[in-house]
N, C-alpha and C positions, 0 to 999 in steps of 0.2 A: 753344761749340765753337771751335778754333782753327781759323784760315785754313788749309785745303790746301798740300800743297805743291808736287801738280801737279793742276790740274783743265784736265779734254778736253770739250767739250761740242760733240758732234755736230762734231767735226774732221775735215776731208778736205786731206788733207795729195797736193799732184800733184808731179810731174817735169814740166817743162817742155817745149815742141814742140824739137827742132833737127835738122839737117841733115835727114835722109827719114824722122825718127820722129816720131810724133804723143803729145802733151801726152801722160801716163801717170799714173794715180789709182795709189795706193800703198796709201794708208790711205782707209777711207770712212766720214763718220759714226761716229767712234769717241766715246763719253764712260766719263770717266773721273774718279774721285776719287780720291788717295792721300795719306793723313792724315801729320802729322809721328809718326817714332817706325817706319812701315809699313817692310815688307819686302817688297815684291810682285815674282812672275815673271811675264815676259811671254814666253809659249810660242805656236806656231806653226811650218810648214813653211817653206823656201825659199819667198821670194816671195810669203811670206804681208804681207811690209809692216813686222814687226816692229823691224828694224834704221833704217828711214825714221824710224818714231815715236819710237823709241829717242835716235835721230839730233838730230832736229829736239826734241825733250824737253830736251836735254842743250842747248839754244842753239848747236849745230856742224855748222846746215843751212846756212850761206851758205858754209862753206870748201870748196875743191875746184873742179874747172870748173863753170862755168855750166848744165853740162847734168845735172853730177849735182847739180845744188842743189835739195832739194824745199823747195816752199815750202807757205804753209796758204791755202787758197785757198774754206775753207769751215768756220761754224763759230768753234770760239773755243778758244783754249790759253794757260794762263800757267802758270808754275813760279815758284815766290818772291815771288808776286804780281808779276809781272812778265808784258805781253802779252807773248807771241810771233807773236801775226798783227800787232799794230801795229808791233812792230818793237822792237830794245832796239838802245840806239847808247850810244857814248863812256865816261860814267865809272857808266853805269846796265850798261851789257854788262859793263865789268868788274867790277862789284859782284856780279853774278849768275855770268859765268864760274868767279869765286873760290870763291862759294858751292855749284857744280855742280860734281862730279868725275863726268868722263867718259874709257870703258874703249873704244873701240872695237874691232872684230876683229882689225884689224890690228897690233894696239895690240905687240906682244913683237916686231914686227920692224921697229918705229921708232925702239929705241934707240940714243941717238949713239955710234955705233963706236969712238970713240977716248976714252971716257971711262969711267971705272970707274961701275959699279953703284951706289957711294954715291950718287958725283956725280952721276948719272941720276936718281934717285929723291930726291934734296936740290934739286933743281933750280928746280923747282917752289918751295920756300919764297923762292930767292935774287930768283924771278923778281917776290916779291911784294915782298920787301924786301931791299934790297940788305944790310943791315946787320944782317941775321938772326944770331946767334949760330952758330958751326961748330961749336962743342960740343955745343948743343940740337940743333941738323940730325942730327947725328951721331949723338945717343941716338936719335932718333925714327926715323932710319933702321934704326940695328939692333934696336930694340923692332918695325918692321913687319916686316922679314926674317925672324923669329925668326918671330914670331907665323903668316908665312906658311910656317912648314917647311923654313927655305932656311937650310942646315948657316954653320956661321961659318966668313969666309975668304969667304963669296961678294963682300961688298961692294968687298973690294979687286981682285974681279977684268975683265975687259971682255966684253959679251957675248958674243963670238962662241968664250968660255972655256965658256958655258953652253950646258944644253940648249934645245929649245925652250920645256918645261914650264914651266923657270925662271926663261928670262927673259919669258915672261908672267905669273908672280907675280911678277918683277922690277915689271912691270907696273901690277898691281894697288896693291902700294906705292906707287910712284905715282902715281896715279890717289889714292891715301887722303890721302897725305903731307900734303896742305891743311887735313885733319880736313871732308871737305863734308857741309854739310847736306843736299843731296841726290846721291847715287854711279848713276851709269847706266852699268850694268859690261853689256858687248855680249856675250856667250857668251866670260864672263871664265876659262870652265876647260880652252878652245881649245887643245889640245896637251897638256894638263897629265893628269898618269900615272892612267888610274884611280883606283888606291888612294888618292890625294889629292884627286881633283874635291874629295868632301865634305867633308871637311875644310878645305878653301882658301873653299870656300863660307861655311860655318860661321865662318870669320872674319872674312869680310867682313859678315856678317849682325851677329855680334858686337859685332865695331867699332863698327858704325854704330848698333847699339842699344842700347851702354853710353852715347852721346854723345847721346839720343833724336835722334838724325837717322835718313836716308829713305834706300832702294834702289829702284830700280828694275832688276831683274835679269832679261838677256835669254838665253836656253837653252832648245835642246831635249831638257836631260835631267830628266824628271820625277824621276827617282831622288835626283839632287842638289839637285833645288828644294825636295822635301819636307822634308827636314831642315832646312831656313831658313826659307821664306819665310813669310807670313801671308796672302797670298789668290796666284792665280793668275790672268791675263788671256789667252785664246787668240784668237788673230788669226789668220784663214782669209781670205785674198784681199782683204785691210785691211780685214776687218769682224769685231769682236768677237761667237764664237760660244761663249763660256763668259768666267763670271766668279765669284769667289767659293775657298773652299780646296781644293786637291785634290781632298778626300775629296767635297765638294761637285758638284764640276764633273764627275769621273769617275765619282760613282756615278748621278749624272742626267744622261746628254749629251743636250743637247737638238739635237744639229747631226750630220750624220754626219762631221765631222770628230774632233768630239769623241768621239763613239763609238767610232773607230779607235783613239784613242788611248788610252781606258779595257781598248778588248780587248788592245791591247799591251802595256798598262801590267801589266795584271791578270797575262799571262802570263809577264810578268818578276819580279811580284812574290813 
């Protein structure tokens, strides 16, 4: 069997004490396995913790103030075989950051304002090597635009030419651009038009399964998860109360969170 490419074992990932709030548990006791090749969602409420593990999965818990940095303070997590409680530093973080493409929420309204779309989404390759070819940049830019729905003529344009929708799969392209072996896309279809969620999902699932590499994909739309993913993780108050496919988890909830969400699911379906 090959090595994992994120294993969680009994992980308690906290928020720190500062000013009048006291230390804050996120995630508790989670374990987890996610094989190379996997396509797994990770579902949950506000506040269920999902975005923390998401977070800190993706090696992008130390950025940010000091208050919002969760660290792992219980337990054990690596990604690429890489600890994450021991720590990864210098030319081992960037080995692993290259290898990790990470989507966060916010991720469609950090584009740099005064640069076109290529440039944004080519950026990423400039930043690994200065002397990357701008022809290749350039194919692989409009091979993931394309692939992502986004009419031609988007890449010469500056975000604030776009919708929301689009420059979060402006987004997602980069977030890919690197080709990572493992993509931790945050409720990567945030703004983006219904009729596309699935579809946009469906190529990020694609992507990464024509290159046998890993997702870890965070949303609370089960509608959009089914078409893609290969098992489902639900996280209720940072404690996994369902694991296993869809059809799995909501036709047995063993939690009444899960239950709520099979009765939901069921009457959408």
């Amino acid at each position: 069997m090959s090595d994992p490419v994120l294993l969680a074992s009994d992980v308690t990932i906290e928020y720190p004490a500062h000013s009048v709030s006291p230390a804050y548990t996120a995630v508790r006791g989670v374990s987890l396995r996610i094989e190379p090749g996997e396509i797994v969602g990770l579902v949950g409420s506000s506040g269920s913790g999902k975005s923390t593990f998401a977070r800190v999965a993706a090696a992008q818990a130390s950025s940010g103030p000091r208050e919002s940095t969760a660290r792992i303070v219980g337990g054990g997590l690596s990604v690429l075989g890489y600890d994450l409680r021991k720590g990864v530093r210098g030319r081992k973080l960037n080995r692993l950051t290259f290898g990790v493409g990470y989507l966060p929420q916010d991720s469609s309204s950090a584009l740099t304002s005064n640069m076109t779309i290529a440039e944004s989404v080519a950026e990423p390759l400039f930043s690994r090597d200065k002397r990357f070819s701008e022809k290749d940049a350039s194919l692989r830019v409009a091979t993931l635009l394309d692939a992502l729905l986004l009419a031609n003529g988007t890449a010469m344009k500056l975000p604030h030419e776009l919708s929301s929708g689009q420059r979060q799969r402006v987004a997602i392209a980069r977030a890919l651009i690197l080709d990572p072996v493992f993509l931790v896309a945050d409720e990567p279809t945030a703004g983006v038009d219904v009729s596309v969620r699935g579809p946009v999902i469906d190529v990020i699932a694609k992507l990464q399964r024509e290159r046998g590499a890993t997702a870890l994909i965070v949303s609370h739309d089960l509608d959009v998860l089914r078409r893609s993913v290969d098992r489902i993780v639900v996280l209720h108050e940072g404690v996994v109360v369902g694991l296993g496919t869809i059809d799995e988890v909501l036709g047995d909830p063993r939690h009444p969170y899960v239950a709520g969400l099979a009765k939901a699911y069921g009457k959408r379906a």
